[in-house]
Backbone bond lengths (Angstrom), bond angles and torsions (degrees), N, CA, C in turn:
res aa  C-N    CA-C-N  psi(-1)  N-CA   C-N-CA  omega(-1)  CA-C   N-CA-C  phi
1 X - - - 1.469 - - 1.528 108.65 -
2 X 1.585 104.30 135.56 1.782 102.42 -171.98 1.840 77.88 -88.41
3 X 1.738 90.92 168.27 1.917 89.76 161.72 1.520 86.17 -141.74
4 X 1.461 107.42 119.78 1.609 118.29 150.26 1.515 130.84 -96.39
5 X 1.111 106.35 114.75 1.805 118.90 -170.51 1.649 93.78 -108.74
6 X 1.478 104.92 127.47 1.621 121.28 175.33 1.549 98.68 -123.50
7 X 1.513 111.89 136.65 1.301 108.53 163.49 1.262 130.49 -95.50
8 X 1.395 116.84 149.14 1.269 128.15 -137.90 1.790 101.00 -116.78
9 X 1.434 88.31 3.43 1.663 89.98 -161.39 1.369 128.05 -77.63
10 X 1.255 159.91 -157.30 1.353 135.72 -157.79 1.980 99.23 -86.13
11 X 1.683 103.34 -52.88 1.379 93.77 -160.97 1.876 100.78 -62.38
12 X 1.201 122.80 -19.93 1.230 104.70 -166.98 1.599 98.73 -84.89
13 X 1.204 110.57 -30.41 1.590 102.25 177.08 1.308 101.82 -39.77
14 X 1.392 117.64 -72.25 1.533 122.18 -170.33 1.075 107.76 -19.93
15 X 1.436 120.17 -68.32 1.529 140.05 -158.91 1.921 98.91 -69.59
16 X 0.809 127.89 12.16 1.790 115.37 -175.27 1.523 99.45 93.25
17 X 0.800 133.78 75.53 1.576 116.16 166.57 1.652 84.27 -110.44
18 X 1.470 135.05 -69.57 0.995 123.69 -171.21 2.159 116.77 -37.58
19 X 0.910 126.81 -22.18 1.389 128.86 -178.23 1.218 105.73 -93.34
20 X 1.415 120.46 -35.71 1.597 121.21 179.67 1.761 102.62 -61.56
21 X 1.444 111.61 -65.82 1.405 114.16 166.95 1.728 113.81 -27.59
22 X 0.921 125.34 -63.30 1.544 138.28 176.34 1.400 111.63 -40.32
23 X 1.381 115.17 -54.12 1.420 121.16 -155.47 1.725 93.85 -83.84
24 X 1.294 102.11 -29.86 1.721 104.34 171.49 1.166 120.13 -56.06
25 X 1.609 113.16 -65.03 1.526 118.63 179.49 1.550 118.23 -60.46
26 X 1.657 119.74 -14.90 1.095 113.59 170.72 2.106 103.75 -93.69
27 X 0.939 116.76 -23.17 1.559 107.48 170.47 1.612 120.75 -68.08
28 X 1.408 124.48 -29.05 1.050 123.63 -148.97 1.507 80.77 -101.30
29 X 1.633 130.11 -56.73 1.516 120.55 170.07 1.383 118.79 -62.42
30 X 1.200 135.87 25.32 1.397 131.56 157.17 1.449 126.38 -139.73
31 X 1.490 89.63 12.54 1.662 126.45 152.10 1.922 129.60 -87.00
32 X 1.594 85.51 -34.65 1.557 101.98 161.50 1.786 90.09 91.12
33 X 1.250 110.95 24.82 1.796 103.37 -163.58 1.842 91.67 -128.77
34 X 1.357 103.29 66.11 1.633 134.07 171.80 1.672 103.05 -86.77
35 X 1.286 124.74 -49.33 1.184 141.37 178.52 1.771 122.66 -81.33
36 X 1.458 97.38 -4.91 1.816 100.38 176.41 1.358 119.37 -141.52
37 X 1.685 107.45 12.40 1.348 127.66 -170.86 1.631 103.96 -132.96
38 X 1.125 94.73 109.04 1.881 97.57 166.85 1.298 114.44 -120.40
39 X 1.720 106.03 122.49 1.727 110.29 -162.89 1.085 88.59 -116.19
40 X 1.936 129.94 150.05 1.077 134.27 -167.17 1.530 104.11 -172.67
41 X 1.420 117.82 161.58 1.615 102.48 -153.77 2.056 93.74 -130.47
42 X 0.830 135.48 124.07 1.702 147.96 143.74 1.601 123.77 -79.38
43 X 1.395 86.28 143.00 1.865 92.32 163.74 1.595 93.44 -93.41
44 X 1.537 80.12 173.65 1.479 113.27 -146.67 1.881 108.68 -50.66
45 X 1.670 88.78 143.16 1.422 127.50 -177.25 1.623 102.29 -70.20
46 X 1.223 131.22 -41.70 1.260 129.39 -146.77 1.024 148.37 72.19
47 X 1.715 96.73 27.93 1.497 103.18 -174.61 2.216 95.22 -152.12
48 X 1.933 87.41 61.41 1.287 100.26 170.26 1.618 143.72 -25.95
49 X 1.830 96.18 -47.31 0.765 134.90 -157.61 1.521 117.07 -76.30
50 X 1.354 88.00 -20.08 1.810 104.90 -168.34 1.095 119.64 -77.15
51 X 1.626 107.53 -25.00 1.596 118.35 -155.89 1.427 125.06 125.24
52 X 1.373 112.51 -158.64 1.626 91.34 157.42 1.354 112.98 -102.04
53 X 1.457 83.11 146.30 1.693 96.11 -165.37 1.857 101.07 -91.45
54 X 1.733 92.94 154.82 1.441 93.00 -167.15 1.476 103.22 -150.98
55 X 0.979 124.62 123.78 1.491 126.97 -176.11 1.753 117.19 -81.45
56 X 1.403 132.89 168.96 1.394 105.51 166.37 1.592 79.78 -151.60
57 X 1.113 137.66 94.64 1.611 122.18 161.71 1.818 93.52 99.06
58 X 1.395 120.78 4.30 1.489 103.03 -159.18 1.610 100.26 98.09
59 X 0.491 91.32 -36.64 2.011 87.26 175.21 1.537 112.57 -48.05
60 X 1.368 136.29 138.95 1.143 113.38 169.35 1.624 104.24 -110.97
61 X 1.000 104.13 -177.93 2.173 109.04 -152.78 1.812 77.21 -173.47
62 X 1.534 81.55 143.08 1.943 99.66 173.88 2.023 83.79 -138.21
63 X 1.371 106.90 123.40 1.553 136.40 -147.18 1.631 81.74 -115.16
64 X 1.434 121.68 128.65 1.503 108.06 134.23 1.574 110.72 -96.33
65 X 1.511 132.51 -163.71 1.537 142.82 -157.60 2.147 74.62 -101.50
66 X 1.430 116.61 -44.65 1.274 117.48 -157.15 1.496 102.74 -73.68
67 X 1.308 110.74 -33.17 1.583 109.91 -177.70 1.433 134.38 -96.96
68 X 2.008 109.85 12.83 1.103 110.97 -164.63 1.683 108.35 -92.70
69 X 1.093 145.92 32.18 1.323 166.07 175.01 1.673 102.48 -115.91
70 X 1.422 141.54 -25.48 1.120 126.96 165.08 1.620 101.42 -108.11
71 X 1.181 118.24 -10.94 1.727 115.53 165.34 1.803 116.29 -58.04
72 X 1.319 97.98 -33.74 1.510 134.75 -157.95 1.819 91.21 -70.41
73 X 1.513 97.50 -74.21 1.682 112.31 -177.48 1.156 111.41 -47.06
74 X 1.519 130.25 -43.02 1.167 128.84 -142.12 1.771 102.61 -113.40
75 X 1.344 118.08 -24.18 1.522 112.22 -165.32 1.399 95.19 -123.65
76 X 1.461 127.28 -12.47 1.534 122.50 165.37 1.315 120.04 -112.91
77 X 1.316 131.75 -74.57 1.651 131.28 168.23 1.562 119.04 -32.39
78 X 1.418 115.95 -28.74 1.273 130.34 158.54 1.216 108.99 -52.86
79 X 0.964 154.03 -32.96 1.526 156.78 -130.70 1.700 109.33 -154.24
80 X 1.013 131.03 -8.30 1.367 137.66 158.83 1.221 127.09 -28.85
């Protein structure tokens, strides 16, 4: 099981966190990877500054809304 944690917290809201979340739950269900992907949302990481912050396993990842389709390819489908 992958675990993706996005923060939900004010500065990342600003920044897209709500669309990053979105673009996830629509990649991972039209990936068919409902059963090996657990997406789930936190306040803040502490690392405002970065973007939105995004966990993958404990991994940390700074996500834009524009880059979460090659975040997607590269740090999840990779790992399937």
């Amino acid at each position: 099981m992958i675990k993706i944690t996005v923060c939900i917290g004010s500065s990342c809201h600003i920044k897209g966190s709500r669309q990053v979340v979105e673009q996830l739950q629509h990649l991972i269900a039209a990936n068919g990877l409902g059963e090996k992907v657990e997406l789930g949302g936190t306040f803040c990481m502490g690392k405002c500054q970065l973007g939105v912050c995004v966990t993958v396993n404990d991994t940390f990842h700074s996500v834009t809304p524009d880059g979460v389709k090659e975040f997607f390819e590269n740090e999840i489908l990779s790992k399937v």
